[in-house]
MMTF fields as JSON, N, C-alpha, C and O atoms, coordinates in Angstrom:
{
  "mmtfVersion": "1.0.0",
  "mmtfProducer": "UNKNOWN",
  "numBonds": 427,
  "numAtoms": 428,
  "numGroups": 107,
  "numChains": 1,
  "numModels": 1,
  "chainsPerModel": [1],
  "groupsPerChain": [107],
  "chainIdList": ["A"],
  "bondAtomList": [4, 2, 8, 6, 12, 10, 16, 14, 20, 18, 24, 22, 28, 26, 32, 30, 36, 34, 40, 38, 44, 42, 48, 46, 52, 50, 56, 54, 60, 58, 64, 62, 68, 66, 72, 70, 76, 74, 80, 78, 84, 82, 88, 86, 92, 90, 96, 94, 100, 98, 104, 102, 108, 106, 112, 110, 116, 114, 120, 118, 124, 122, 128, 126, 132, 130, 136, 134, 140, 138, 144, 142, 148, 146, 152, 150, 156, 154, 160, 158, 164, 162, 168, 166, 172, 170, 176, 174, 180, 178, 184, 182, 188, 186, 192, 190, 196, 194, 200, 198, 204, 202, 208, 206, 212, 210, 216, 214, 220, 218, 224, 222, 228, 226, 232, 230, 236, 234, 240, 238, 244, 242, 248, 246, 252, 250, 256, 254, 260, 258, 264, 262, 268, 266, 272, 270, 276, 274, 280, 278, 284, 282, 288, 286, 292, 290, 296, 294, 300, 298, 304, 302, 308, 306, 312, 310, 316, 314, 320, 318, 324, 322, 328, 326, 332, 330, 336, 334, 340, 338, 344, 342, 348, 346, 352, 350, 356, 354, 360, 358, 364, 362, 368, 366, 372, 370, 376, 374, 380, 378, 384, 382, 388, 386, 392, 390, 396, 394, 400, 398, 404, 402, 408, 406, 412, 410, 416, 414, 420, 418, 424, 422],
  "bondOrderList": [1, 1, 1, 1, 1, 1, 1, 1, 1, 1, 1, 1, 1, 1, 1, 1, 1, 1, 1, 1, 1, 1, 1, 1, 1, 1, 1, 1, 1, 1, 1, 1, 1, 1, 1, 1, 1, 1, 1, 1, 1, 1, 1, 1, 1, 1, 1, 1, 1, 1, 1, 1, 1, 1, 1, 1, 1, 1, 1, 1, 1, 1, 1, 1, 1, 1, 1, 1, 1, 1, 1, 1, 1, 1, 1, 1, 1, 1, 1, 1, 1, 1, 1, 1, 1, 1, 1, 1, 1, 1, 1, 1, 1, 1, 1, 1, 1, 1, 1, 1, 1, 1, 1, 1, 1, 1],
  "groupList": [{"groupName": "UNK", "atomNameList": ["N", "CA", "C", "O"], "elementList": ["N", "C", "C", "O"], "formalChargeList": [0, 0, 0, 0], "bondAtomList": [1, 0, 2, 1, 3, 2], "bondOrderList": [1, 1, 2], "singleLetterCode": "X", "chemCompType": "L-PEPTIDE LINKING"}],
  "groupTypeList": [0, 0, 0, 0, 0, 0, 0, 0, 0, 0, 0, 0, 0, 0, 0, 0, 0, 0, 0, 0, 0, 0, 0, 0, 0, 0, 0, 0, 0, 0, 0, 0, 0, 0, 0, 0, 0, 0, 0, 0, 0, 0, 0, 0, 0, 0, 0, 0, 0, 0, 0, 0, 0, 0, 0, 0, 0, 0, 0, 0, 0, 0, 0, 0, 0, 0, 0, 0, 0, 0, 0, 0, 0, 0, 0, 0, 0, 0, 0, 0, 0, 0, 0, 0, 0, 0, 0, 0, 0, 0, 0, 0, 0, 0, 0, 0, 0, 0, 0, 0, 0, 0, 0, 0, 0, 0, 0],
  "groupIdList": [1, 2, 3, 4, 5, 6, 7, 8, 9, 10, 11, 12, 13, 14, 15, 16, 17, 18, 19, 20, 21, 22, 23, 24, 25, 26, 27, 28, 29, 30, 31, 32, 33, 34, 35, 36, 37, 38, 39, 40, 41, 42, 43, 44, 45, 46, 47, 48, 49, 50, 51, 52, 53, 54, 55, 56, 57, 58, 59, 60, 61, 62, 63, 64, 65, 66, 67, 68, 69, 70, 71, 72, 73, 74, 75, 76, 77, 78, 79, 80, 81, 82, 83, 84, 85, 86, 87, 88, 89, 90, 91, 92, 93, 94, 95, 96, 97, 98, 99, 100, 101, 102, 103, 104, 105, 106, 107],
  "secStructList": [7, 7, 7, 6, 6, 2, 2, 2, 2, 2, 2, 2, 2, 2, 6, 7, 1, 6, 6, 2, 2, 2, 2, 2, 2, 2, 2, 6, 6, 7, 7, 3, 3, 1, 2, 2, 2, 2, 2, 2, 2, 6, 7, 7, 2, 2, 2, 2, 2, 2, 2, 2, 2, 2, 2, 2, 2, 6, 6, 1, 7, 3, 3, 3, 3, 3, 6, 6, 3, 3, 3, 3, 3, 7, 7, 2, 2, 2, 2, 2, 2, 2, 2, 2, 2, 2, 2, 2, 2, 2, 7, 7, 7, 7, 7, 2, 2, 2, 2, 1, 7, 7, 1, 1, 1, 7, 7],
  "xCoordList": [103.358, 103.298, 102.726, 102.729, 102.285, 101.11, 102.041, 102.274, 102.61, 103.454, 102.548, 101.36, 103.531, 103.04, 102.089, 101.3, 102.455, 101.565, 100.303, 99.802, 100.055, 98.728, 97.292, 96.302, 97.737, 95.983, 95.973, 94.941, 97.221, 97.099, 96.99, 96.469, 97.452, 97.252, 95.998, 95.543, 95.205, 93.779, 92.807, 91.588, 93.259, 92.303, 92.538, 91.715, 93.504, 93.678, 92.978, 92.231, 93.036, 92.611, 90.996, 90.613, 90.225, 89.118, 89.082, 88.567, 89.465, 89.235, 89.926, 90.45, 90.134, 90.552, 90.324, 90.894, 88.745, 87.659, 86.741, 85.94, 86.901, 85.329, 83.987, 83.288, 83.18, 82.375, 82.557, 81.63, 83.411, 83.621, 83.467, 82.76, 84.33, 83.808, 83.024, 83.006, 81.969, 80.545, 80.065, 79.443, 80.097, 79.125, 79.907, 79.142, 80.66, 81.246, 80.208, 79.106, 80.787, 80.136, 78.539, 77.938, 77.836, 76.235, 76.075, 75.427, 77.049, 76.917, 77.231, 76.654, 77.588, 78.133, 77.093, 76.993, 75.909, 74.394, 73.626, 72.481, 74.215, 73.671, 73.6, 74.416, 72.758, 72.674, 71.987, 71.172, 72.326, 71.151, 70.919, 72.025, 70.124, 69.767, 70.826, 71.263, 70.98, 72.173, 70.996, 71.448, 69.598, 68.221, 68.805, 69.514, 68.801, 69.233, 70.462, 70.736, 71.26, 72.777, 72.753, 73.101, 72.183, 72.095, 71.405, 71.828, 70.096, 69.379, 70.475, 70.405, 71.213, 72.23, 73.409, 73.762, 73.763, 75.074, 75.064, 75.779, 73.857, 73.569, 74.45, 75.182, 74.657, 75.621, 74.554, 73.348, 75.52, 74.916, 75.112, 76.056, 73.901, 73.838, 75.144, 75.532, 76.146, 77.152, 78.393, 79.521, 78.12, 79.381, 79.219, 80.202, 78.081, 77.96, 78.167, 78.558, 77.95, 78.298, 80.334, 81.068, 80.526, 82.405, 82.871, 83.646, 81.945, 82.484, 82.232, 82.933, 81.022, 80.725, 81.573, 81.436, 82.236, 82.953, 83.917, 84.452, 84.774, 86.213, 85.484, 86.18, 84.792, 84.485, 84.799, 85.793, 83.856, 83.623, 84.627, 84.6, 85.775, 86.632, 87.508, 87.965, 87.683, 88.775, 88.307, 89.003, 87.04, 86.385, 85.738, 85.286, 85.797, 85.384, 83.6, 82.977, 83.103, 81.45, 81.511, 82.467, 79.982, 79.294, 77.796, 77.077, 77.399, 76.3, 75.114, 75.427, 73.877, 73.182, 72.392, 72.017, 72.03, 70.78, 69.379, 69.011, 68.714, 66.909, 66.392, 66.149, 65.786, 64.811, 65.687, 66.377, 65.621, 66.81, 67.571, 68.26, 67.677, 68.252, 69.434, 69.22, 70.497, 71.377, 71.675, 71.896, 71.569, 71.791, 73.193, 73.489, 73.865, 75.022, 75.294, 74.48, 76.216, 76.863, 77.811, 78.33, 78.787, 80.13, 80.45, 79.446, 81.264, 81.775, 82.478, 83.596, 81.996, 82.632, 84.172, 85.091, 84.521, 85.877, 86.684, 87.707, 86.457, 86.787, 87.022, 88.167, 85.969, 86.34, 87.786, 88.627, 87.607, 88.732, 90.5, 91.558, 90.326, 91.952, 92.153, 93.315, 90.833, 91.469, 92.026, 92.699, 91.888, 92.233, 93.524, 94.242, 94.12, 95.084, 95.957, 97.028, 95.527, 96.742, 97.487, 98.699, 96.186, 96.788, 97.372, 98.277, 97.302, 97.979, 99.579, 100.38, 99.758, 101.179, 101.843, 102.969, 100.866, 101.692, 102.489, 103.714, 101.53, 101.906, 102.66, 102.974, 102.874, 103.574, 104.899, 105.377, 105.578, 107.039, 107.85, 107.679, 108.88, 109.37, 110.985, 111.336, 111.579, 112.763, 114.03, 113.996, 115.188, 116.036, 117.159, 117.045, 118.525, 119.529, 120.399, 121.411, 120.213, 120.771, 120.069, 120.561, 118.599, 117.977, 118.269, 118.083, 118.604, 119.651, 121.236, 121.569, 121.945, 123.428, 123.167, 121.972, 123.805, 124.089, 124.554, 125.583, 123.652, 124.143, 124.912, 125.227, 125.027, 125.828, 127.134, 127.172, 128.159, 129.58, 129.856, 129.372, 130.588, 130.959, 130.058, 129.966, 129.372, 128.153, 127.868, 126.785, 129.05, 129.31, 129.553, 129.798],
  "yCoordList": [87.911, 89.3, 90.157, 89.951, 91.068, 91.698, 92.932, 93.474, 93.27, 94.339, 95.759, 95.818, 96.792, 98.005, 98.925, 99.743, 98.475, 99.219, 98.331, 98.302, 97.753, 96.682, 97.578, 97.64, 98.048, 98.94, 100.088, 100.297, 100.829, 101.829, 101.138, 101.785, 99.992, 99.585, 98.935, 98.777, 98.418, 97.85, 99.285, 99.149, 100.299, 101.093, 101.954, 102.493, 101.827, 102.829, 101.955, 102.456, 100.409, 99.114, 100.017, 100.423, 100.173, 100.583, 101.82, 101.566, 102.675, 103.687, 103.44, 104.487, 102.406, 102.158, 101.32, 100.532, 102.057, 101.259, 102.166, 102.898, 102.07, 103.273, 102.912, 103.905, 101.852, 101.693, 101.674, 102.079, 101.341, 102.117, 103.514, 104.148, 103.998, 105.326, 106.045, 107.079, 105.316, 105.948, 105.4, 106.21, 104.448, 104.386, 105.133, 105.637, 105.481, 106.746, 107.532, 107.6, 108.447, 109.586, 109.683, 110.701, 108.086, 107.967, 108.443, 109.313, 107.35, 107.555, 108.921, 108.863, 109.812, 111.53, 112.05, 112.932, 111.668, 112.491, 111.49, 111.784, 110.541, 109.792, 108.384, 107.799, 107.789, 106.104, 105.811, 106.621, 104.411, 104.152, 102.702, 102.162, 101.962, 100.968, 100.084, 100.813, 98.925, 98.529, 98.289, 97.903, 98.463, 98.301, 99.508, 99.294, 100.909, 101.546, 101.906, 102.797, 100.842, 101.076, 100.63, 101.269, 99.158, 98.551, 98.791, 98.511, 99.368, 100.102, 101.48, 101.844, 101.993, 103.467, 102.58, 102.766, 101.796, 100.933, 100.433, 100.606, 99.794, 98.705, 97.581, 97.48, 96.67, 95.466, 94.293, 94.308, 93.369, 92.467, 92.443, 92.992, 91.578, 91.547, 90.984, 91.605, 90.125, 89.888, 90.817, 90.592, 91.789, 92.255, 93.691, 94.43, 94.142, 95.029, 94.491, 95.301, 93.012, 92.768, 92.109, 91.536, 92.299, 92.34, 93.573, 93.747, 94.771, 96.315, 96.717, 97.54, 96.082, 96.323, 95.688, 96.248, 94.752, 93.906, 94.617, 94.882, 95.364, 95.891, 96.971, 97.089, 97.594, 99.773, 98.898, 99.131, 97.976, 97.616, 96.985, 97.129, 96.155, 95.611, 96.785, 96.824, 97.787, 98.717, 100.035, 101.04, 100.088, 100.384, 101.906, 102.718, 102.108, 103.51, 103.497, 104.472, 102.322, 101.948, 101.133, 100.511, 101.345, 100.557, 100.303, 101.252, 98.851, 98.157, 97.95, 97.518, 98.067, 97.899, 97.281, 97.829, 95.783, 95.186, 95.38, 95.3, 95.549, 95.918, 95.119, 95.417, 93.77, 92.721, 91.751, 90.862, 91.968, 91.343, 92.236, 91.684, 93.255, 93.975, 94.825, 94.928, 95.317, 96.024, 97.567, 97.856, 98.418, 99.789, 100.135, 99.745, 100.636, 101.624, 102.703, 103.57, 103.122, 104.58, 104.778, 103.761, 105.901, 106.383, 105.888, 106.117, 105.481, 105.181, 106.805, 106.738, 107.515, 108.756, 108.402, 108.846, 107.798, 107.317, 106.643, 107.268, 105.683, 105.232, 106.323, 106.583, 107.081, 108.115, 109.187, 109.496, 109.597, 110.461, 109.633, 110.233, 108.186, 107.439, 107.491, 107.764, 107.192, 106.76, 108.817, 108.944, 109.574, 111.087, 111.288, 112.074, 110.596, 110.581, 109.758, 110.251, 108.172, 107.468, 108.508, 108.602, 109.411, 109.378, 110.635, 111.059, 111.478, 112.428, 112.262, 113.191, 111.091, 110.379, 110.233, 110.605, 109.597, 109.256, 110.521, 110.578, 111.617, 112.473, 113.937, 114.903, 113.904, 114.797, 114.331, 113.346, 115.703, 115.692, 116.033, 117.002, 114.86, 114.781, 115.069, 114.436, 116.167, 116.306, 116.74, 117.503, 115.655, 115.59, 116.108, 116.477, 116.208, 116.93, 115.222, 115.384, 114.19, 113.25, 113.137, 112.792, 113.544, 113.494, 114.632, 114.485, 115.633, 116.418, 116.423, 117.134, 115.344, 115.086, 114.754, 114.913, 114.331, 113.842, 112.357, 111.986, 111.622, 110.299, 109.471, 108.303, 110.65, 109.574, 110.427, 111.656, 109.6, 109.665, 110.676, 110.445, 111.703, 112.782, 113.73, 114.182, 113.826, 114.589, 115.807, 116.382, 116.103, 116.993, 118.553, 119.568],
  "zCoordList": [104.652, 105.065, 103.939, 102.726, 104.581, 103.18, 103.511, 104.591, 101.925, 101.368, 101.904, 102.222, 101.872, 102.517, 101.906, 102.381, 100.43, 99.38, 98.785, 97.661, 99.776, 99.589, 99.395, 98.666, 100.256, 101.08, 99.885, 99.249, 99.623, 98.481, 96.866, 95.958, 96.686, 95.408, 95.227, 94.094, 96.577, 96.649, 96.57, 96.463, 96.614, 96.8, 95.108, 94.367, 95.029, 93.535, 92.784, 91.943, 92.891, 91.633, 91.368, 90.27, 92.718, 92.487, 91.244, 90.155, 91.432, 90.685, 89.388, 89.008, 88.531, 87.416, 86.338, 85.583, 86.699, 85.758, 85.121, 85.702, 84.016, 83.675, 84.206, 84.011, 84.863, 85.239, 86.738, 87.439, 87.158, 88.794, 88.872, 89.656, 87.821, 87.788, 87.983, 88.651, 87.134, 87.021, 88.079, 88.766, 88.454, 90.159, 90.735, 91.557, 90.875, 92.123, 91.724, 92.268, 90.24, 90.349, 90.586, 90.928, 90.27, 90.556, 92.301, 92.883, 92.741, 94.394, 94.809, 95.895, 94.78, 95.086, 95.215, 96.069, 94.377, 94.69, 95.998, 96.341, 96.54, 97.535, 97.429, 96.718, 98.025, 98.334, 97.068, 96.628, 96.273, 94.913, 94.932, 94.903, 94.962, 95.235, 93.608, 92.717, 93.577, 92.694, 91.52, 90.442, 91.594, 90.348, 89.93, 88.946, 90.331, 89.578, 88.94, 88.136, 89.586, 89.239, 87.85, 86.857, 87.936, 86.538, 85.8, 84.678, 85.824, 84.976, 84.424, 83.25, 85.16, 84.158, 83.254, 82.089, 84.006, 83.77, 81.871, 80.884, 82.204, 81.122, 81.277, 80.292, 82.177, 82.704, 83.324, 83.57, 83.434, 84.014, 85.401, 85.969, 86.139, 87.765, 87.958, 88.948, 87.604, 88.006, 87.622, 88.061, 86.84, 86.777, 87.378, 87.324, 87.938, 88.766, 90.076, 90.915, 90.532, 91.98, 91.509, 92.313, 90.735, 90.72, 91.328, 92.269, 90.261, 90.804, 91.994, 92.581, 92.555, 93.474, 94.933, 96.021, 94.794, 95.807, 95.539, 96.616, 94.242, 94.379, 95.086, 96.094, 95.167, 95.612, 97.144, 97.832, 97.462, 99.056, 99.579, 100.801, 99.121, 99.4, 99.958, 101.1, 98.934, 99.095, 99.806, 99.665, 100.645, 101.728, 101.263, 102.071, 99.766, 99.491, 99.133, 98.714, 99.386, 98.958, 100.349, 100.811, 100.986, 102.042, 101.341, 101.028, 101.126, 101.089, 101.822, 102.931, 101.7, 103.044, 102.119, 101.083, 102.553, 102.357, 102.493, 103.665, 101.88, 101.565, 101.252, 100.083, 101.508, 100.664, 99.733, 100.232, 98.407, 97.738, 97.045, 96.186, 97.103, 96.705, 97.739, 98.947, 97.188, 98.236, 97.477, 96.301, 98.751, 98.126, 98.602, 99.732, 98.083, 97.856, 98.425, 98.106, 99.261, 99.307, 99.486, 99.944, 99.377, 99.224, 101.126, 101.8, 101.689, 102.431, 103.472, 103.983, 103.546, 104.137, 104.81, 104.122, 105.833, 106.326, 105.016, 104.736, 104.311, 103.1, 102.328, 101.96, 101.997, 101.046, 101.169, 100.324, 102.738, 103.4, 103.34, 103.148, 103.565, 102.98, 102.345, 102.045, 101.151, 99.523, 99.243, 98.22, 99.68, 99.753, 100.306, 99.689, 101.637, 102.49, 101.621, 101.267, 101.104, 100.1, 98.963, 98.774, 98.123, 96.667, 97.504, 96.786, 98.718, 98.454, 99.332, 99.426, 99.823, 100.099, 98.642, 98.312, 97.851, 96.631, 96.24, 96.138, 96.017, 95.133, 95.886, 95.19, 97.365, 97.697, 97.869, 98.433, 96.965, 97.13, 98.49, 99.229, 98.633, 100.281, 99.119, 98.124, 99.75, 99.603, 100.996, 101.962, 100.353, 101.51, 100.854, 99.686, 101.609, 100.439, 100.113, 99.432, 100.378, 99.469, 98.189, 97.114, 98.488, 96.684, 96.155, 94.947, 96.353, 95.926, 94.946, 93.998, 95.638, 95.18, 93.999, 93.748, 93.097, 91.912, 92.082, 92.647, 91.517, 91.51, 90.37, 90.145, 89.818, 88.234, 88.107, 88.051, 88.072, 88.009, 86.766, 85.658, 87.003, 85.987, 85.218, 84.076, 86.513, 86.361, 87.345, 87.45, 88.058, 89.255, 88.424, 89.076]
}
């Protein structure tokens, strides 16, 4: 059974790379063929197709094949979850049991 925080920890992995990074922010101005990815990068063809399988795995990059080469772009639906996950993470849900005091002599 695949744990609940699969899809959110597959999608944060992406963004926790300085060179993922920077292909995001390359991709934001549009589609870039991965010649120019690695030409900004300075990397090798295999370790741009690693980053490239985590962005696409975790559905925030879509690939489209051209000849031998594959171009890149931000995933629009992808983009809008990985937005919907981090902001589950980070909104505060308060109930009045997280309220009480849970440590003895502390009332």
């Amino acid at each position: 059974m695949v744990s609940a925080y699969w899809e959110t920890a597959r999608v944060f992995k992406a963004f926790c790379d300085e060179n993922r990074l920077q292909i995001l922010k390359m991709l934001r101005s549009g589609e870039k063929c991965a010649c120019k990815l690695l030409e900004e990068l300075q990397i090798s063809q295999s370790t741009l197709s690693h980053h490239m399988k985590i962005l696409c795995d975790a559905g925030i990059v879509q690939g489209r094949k051209e000849g031998k080469w594959v171009h890149y772009s931000l995933d629009p639906s992808g983009v809008e979850r990985a937005k919907e996950l981090l902001n589950e993470q980070v909104t505060l849900t308060v109930s009045h049991a997280q309220n009480e005091c849970c440590c003895p002599g502390d009332k």
